[in-house]
C-alpha positions in Angstrom: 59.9 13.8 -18.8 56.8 13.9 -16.8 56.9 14.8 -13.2 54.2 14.6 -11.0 54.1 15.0 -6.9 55.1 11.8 -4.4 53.2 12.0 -1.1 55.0 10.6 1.4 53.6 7.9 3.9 50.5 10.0 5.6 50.7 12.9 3.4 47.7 13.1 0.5 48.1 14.9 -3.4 45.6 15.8 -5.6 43.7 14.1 -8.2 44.7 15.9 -11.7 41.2 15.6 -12.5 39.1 16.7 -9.8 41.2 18.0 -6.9 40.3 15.6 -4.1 43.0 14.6 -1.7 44.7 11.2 -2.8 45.7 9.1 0.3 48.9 7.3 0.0 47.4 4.3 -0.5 45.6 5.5 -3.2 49.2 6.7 -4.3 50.6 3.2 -4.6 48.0 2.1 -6.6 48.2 4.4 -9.7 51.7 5.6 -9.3 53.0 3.7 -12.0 50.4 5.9 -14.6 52.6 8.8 -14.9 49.8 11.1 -13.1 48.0 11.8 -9.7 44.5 10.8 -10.1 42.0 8.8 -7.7 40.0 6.0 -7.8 36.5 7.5 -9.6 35.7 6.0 -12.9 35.7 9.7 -14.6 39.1 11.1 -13.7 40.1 7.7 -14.2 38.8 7.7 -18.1 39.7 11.8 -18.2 43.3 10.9 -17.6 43.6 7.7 -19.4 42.9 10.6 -22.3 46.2 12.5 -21.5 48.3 10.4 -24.0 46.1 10.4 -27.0 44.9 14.2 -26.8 47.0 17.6 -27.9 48.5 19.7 -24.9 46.1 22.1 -25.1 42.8 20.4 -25.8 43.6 18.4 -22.7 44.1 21.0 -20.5 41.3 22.5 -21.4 38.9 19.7 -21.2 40.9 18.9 -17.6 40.1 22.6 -16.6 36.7 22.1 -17.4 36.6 19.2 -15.7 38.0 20.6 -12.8 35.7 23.2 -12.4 32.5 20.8 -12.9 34.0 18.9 -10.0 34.5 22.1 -8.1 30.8 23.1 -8.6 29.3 19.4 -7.7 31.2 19.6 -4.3 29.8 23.1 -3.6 26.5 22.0 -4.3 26.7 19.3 -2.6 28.4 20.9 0.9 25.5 23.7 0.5 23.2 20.8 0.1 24.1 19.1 3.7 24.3 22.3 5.3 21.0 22.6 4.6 20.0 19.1 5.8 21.9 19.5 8.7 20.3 23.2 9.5 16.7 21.6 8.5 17.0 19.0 11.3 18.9 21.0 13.7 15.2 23.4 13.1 12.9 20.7 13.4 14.4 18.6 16.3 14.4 21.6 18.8 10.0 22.4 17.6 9.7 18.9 17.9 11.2 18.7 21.4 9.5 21.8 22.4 6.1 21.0 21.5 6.6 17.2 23.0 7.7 19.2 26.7 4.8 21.5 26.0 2.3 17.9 26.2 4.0 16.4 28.5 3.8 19.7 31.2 0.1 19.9 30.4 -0.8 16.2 31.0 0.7 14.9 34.2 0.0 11.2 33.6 2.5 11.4 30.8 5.8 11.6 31.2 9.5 11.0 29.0 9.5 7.5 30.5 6.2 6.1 29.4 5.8 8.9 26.4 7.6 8.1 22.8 7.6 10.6 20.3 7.2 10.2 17.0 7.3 13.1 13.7 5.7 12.0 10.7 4.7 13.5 7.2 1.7 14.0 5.4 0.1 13.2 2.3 -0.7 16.0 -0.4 -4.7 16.5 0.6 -5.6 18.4 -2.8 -7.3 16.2 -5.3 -7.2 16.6 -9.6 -9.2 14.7 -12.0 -7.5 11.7 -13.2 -6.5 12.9 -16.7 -6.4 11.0 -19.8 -2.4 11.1 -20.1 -2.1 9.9 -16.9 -4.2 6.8 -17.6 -2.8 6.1 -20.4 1.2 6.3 -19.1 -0.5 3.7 -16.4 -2.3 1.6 -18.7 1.2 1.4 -20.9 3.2 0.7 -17.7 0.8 -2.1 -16.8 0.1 -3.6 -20.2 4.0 -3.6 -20.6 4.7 -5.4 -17.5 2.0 -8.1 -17.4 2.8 -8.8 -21.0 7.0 -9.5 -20.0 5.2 -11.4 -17.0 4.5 -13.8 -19.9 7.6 -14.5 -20.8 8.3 -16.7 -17.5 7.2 -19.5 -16.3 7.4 -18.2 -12.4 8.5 -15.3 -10.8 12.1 -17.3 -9.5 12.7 -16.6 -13.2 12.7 -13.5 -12.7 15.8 -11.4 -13.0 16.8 -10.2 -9.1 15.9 -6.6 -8.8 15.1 -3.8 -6.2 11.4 -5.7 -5.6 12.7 -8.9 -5.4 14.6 -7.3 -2.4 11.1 -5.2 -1.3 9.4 -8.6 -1.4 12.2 -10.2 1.5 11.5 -6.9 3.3 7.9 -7.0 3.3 8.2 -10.4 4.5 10.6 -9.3 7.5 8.1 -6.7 8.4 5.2 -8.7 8.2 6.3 -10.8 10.5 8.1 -8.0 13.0 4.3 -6.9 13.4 2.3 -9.5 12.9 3.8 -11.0 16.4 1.8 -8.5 17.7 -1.6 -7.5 16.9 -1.7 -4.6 18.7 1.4 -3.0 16.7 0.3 -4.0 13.7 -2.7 -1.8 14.8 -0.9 1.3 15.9 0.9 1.3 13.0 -2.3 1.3 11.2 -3.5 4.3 13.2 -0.5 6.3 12.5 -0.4 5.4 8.7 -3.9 6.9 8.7 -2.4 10.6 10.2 -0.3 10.7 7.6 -2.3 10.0 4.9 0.1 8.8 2.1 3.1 10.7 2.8 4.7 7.9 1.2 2.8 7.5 -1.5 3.9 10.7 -3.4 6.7 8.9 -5.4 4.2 6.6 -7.0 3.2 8.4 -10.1 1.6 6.7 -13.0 3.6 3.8 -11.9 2.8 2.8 -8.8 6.0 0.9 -8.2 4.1 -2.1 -10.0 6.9 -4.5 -11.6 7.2 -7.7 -13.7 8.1 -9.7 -10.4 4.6 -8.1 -8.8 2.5 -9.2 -11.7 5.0 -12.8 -12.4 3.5 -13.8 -8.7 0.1 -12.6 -8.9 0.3 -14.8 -12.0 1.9 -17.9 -9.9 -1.1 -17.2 -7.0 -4.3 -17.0 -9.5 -3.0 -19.2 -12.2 -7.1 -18.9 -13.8 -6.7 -15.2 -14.9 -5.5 -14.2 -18.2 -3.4 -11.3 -18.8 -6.2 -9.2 -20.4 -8.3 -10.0 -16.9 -5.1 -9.1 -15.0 -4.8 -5.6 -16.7 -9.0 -5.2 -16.0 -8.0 -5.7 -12.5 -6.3 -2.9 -12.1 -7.9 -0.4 -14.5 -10.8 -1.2 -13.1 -9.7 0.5 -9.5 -8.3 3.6 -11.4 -10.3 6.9 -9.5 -11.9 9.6 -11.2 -10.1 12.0 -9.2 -6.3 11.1 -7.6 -4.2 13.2 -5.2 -2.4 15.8 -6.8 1.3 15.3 -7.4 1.0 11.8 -5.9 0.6 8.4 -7.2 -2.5 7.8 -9.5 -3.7 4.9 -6.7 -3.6 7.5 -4.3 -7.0 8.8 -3.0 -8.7 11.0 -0.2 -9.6 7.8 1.1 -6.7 6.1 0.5 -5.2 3.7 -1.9 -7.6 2.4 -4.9 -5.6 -1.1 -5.0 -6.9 -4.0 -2.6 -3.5 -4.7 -0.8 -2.8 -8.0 -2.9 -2.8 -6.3 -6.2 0.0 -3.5 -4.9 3.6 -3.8 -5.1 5.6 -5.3 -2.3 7.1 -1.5 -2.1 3.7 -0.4 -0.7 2.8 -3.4 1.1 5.8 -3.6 3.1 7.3 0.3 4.0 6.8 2.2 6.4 9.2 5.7 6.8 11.8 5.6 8.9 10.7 7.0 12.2 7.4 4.5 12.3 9.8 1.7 11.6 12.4 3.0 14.2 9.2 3.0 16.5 8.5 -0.5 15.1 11.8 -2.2 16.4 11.9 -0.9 19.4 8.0 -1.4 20.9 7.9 -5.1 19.2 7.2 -7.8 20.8 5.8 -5.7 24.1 2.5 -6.6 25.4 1.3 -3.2 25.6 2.3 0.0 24.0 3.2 3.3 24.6 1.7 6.4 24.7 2.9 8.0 21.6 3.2 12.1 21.0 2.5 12.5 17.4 4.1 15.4 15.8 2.7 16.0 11.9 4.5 18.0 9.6 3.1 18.8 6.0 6.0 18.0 4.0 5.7 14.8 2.0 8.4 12.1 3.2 10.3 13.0 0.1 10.6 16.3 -0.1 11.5 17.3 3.5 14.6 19.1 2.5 14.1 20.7 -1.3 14.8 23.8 -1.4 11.8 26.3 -0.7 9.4 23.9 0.8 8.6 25.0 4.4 7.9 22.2 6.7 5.6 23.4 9.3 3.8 21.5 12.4 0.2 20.9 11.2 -0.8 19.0 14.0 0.0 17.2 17.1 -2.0 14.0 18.2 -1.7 11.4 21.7 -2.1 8.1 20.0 -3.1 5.6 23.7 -2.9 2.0 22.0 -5.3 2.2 19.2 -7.2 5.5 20.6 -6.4 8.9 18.6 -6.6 12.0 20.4 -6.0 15.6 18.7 -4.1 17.9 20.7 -4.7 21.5 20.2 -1.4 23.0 18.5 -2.6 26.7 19.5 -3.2 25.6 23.0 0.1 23.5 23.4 2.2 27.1 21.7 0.6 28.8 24.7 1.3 26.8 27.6 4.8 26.7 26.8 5.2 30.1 26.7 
């Protein structure tokens, strides 16, 4: 006879499989299986394998099992920590560099003063090799050639740049209410230079549905012309570790052959900034904090996130603040 554990109401048992609590709702619903597992596809198919399989190669597999589990949690409790410790860091130098400009300029204060902490691009450029080129030229020559296959981009199937597309139309219109934020943003897009951009590689988030409605907006060019269009704007030297659009002076695309990905993000704190200054006549005087990790590899481990510089953007006016003189004065 098979036993297994009954939690009573507000009590929790373990999953067989991986060792996480099971609520007693989570009870209720598998009780009738003849063990204690939870809701996760794998311990689900794991135990589902308890009937067919020997004693002992089950328990073995289930112990291995077990202590893969064990190891993902661990890996991924260390990995918070260290988000949590990374931000913890970074918030109090941000806050302590932002009091340092605000003691030294007295027409700024917290009330009319936002601050905002942004990335930076990778500034070291490599020639655009071969390889590359050619993983770009398949990636494009693929795409534009499934483009084909439909008639208009509704066709389509629904994907992750249909949704960019409704985004970068949200956004478009958040900003382009106001000139003078669609400006700023601009400005602070510039200090960063492609921070963004570094998750680009040789594909450049370019997609059926991108090329599909370039198709259904120049109906006159021909797929071979299409792929021209873009080869064509391919640098002889690229940012390192970056997308192969990416530049020292910025992206290689005009902003009607990039994906709706590009066109339409901005990182999280400019958009934050975004939402809450919109629709305001004038702007506020903004503390720019730049650090030199990308915006994606803030928290791997190893890469050290220092303050490279600290700018006052007034409106569309960019003013370098000296980061020595600033450590000094708030000493």
């Amino acid at each position: 006879m098979v036993t297994f554990s009954v939690p009573t109401h507000g009590s929790n048992s373990e999953c067989e499989s991986c060792g996480c609590e099971i609520t007693y709702s989570d009870f209720l619903i598998t009780k009738d299986l003849g063990y204690s597992v939870c809701r996760s596809f794998d311990c689900v198919r794991m135990m589902k394998q308890k009937s067919s399989m020997s004693p002992l190669l089950f328990k073995s597999q289930l112990e291995f099992n077990k202590k893969l589990n064990r190891q993902n949690r661990e890996r991924d409790a260390a990995k918070k920590t260290h988000i949590e410790s990374v931000r913890k860091k970074e918030h109090l130098e941000d806050q302590f560099l932002f009091q340092s400009v605000l003691s030294k300029h007295s027409e700024l204060s917290g009330d009319n003063t936002y601050l905002l902490v942004i990335p930076s691009g990778n500034a070291e450029t490599v020639v655009s090799s071969g390889k590359r080129i050619n993983k770009y030229t398949e990636h494009l020559s693929r795409i534009i050639n499934d483009a084909t296959g439909y008639s208009n981009a509704s066709e389509v199937a629904s994907d992750e740049h249909h949704n960019a597309y409704v985004k970068k139309l949200q956004t478009d219109q958040l900003i382009d209410a106001s000139p003078l934020l669609r400006a700023v943003s601009d400005q602070l897009c510039g200090l960063c230079k492609g921070g963004c951009c570094a998750c680009g590689n040789d594909h450049a988030y370019l997609s059926v549905f991108t090329i599909r409605r370039f198709m259904d907006d120049n109906p006159g060019f021909t797929p071979e012309q299409i792929l021209d269009l873009y080869l064509t704007g391919i640098s002889s030297e690229s940012i390192d570790d970056s997308c192969i659009n990416h530049t020292e002076t910025g992206c290689m695309l005009p902003r009607h052959l990039r994906s709706d990905i590009c066109n339409g993000y901005y990182c999280d704190p400019l958009k934050s900034y975004q939402e809450k200054t919109a629709g305001r006549e004038s702007s506020q005087r903004i503390i720019v904090i730049q650090r030199s990790s990308t915006y994606w590899n803030r928290y791997e481990s190893g890469v050290v996130n220092d303050i490279v510089s600290v700018s006052l953007v007034d409106e569309e006016i960019v003013c370098d603040l000296s980061l020595h003189a600033l450590s000094r004065a708030a000493q």
